[in-house]
Backbone atoms as SQL, in Angstrom:
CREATE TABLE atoms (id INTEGER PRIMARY KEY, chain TEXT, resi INTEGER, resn TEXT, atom TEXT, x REAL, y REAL, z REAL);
INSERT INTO atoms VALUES
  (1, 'A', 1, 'UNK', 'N', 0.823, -1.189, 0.000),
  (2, 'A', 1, 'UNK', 'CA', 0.000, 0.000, 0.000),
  (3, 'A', 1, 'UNK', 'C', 0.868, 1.254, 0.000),
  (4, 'A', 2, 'UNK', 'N', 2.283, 1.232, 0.569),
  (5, 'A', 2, 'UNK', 'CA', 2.902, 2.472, 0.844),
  (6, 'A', 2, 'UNK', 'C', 3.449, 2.499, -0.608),
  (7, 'A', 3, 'UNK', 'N', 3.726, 2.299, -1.659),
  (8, 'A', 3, 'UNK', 'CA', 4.202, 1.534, -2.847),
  (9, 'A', 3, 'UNK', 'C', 3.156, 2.722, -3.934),
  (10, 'A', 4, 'UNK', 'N', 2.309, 2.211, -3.761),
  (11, 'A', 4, 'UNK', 'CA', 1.146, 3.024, -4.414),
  (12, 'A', 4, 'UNK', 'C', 0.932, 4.765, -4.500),
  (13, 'A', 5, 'UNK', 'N', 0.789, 4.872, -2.600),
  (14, 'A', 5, 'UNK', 'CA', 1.263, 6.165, -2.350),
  (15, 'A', 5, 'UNK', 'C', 2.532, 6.965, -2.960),
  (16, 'A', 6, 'UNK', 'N', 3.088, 6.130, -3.068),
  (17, 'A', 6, 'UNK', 'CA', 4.329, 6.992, -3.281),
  (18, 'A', 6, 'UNK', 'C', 4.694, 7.132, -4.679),
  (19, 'A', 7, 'UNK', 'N', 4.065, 6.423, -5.601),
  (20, 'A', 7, 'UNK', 'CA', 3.765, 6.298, -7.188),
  (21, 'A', 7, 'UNK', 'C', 2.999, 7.799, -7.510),
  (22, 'A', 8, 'UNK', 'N', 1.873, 8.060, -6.379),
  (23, 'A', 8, 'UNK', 'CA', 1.318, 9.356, -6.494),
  (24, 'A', 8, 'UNK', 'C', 1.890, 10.289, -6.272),
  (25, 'A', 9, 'UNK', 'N', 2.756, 10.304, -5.671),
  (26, 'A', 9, 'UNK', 'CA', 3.257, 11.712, -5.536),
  (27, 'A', 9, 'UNK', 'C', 4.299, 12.088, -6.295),
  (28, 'A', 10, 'UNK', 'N', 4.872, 11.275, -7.070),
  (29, 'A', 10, 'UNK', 'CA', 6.118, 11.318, -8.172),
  (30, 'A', 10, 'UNK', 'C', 5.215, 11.558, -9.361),
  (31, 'A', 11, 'UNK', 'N', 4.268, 11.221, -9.523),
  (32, 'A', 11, 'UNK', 'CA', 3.744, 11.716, -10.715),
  (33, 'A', 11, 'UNK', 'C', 3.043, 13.059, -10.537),
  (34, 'A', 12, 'UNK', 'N', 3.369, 13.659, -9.897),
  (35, 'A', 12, 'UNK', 'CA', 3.006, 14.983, -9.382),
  (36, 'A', 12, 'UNK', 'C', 3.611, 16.104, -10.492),
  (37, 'A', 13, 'UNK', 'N', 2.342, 16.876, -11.050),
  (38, 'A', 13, 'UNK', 'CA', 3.138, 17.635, -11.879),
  (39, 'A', 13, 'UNK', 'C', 1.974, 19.454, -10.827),
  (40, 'A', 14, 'UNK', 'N', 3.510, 20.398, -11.478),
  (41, 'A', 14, 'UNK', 'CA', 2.112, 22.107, -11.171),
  (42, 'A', 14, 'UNK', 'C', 1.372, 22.303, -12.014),
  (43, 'A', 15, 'UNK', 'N', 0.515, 23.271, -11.496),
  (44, 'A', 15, 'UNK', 'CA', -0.751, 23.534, -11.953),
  (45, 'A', 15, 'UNK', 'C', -0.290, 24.250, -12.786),
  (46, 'A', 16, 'UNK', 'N', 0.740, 24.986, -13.128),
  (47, 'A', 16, 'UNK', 'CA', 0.536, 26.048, -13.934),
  (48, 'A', 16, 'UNK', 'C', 1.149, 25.015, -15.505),
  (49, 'A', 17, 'UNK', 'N', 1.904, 24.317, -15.439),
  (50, 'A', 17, 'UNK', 'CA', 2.286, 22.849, -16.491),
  (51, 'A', 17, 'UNK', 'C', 1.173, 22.044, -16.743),
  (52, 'A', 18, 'UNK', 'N', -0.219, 21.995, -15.906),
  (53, 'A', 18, 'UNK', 'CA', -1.490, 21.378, -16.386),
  (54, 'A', 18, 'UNK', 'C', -2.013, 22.382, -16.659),
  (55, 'A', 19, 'UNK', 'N', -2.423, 23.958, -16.900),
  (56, 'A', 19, 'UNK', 'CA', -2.986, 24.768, -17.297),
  (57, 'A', 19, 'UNK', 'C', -2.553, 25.094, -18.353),
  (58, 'A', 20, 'UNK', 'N', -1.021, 25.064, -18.985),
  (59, 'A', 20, 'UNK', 'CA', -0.459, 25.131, -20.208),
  (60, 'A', 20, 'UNK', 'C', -0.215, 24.413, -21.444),
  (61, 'A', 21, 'UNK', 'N', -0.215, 23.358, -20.615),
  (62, 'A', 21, 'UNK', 'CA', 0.134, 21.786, -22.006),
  (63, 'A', 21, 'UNK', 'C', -1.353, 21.713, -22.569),
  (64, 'A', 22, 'UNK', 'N', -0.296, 21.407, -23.976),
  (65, 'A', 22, 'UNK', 'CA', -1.502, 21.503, -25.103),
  (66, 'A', 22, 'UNK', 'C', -2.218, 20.082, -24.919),
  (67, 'A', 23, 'UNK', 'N', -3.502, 20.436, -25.117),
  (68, 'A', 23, 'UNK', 'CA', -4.426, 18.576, -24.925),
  (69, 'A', 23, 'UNK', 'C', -3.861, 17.571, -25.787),
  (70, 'A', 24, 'UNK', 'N', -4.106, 16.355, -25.447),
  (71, 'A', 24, 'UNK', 'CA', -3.955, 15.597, -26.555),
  (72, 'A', 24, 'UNK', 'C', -5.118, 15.089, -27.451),
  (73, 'A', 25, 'UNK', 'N', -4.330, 14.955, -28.261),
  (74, 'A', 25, 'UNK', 'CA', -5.384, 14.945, -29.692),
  (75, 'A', 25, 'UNK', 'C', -5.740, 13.271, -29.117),
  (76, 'A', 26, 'UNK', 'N', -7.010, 12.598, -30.319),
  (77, 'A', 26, 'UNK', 'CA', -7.718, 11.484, -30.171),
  (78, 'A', 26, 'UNK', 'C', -6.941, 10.437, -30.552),
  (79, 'A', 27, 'UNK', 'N', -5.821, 11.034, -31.220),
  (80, 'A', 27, 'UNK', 'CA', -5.000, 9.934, -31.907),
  (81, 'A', 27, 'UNK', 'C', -3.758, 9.472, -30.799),
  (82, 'A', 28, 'UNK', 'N', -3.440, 10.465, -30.221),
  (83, 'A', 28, 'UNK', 'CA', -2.381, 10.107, -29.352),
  (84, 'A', 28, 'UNK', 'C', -3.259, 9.148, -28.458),
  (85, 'A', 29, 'UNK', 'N', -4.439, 9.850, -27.639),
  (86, 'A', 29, 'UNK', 'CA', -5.069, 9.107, -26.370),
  (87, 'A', 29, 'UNK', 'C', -5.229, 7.732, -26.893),
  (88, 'A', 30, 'UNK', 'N', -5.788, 7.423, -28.297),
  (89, 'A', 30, 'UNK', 'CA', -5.901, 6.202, -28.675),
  (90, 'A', 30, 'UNK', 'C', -4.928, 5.040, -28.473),
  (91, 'A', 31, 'UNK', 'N', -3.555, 5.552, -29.237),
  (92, 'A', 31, 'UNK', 'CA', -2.314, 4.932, -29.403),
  (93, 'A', 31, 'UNK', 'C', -1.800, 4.837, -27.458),
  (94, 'A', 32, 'UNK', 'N', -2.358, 5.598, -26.670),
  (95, 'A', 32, 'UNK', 'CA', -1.767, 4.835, -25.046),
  (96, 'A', 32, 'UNK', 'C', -2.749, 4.052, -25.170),
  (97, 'A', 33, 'UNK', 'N', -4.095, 4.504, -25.269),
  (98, 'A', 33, 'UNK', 'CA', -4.696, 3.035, -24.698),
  (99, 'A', 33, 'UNK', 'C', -4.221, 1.689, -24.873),
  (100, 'A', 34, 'UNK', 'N', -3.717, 2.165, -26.409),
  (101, 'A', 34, 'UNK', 'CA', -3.998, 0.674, -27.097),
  (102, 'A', 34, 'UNK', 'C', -2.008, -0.286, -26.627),
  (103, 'A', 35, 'UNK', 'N', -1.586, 0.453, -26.332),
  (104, 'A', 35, 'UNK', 'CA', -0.443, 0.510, -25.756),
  (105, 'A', 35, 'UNK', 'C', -0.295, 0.145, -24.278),
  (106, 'A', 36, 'UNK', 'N', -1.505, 0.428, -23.412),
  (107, 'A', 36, 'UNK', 'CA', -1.536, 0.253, -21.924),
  (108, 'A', 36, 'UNK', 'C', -2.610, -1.247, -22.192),
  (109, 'A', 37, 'UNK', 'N', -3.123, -1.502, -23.168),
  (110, 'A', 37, 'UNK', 'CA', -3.838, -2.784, -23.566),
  (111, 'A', 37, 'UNK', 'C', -2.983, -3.846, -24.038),
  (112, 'A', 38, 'UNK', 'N', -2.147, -3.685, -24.512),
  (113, 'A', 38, 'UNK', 'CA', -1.185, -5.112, -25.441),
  (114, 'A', 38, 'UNK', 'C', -0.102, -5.041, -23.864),
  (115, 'A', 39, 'UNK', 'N', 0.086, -4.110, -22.923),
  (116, 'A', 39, 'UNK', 'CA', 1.243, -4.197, -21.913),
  (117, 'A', 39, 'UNK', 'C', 0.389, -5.200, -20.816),
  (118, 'A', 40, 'UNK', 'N', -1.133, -4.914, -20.792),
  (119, 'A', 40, 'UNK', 'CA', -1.638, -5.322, -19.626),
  (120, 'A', 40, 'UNK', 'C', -2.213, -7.334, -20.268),
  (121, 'A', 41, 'UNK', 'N', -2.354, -7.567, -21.795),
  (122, 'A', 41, 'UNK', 'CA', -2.187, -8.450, -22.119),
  (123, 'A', 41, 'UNK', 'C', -1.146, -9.227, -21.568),
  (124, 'A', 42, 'UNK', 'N', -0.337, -8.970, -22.283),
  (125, 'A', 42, 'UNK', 'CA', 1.108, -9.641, -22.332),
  (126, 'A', 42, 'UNK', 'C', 1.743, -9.894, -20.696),
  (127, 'A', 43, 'UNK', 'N', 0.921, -9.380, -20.025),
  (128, 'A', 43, 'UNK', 'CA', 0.963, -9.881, -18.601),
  (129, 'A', 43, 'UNK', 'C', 0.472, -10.566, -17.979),
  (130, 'A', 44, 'UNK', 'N', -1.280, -10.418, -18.633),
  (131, 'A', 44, 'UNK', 'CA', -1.918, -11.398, -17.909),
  (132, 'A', 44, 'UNK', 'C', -1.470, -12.996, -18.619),
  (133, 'A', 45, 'UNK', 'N', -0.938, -12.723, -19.839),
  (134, 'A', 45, 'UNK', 'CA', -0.515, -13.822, -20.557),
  (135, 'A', 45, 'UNK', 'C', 0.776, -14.720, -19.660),
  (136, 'A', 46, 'UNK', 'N', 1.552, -14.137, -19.248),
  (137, 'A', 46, 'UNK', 'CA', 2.941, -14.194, -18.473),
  (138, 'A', 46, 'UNK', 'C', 2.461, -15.019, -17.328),
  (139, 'A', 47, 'UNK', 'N', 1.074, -14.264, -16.802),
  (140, 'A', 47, 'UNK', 'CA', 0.793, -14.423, -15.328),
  (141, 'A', 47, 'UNK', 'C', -0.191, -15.974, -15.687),
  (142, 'A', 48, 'UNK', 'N', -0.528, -16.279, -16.461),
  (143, 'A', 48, 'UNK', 'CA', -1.099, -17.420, -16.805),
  (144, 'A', 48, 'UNK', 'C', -0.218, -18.707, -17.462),
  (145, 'A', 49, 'UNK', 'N', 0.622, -18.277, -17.926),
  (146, 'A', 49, 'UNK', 'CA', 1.926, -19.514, -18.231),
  (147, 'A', 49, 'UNK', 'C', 2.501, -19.547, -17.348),
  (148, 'A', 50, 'UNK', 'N', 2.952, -18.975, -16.359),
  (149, 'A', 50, 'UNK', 'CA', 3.181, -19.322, -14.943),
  (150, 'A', 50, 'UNK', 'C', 2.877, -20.117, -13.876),
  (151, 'A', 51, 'UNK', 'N', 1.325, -19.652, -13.933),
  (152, 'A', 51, 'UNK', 'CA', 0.674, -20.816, -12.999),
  (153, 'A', 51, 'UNK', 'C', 0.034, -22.153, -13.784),
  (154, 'A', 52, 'UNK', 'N', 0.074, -22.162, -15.294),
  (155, 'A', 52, 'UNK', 'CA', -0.067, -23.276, -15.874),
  (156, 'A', 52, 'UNK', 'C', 1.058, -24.241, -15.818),
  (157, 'A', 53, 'UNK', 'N', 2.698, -23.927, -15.837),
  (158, 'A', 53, 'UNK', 'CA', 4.097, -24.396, -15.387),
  (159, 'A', 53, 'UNK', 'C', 3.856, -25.303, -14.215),
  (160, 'A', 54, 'UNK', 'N', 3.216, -24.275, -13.152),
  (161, 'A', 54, 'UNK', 'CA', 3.648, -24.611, -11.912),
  (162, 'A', 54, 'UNK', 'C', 2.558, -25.990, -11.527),
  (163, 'A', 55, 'UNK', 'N', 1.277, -25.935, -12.732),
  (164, 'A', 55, 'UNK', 'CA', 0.317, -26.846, -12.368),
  (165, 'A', 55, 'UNK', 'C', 0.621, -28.413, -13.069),
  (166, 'A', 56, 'UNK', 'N', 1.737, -28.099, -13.791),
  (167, 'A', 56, 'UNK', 'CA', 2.297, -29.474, -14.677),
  (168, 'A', 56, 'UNK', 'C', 3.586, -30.247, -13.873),
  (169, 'A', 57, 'UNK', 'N', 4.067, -29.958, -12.626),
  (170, 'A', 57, 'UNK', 'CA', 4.570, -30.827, -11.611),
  (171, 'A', 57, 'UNK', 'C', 3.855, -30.975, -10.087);
């Protein structure tokens, strides 16, 4: 839990750097999603050949 917390506060940016940065367009937001989707795959994939390994001895 302290792990988490502390993830938040490093991603800490000022207000006056969120009042200035230009938005992102639909194409960028798209390309993380789809980017935070094939990362969170490829894990649960990892996390499932793992415990399939461990279920074959």
């Amino acid at each position: 839990m302290e792990k988490q917390a502390k993830d938040v506060y490093n991603n800490a940016a000022r207000l006056k750097e969120l009042m200035t940065a230009r938005p992102m367009t639909a194409a960028q937001h798209a390309a993380i999603n789809r980017k935070r989707i094939r990362d969170r795959r490829m894990l649960e994939d990892a996390r499932e050949k793992r415990s399939g390994a461990d279920e074959l001895f």
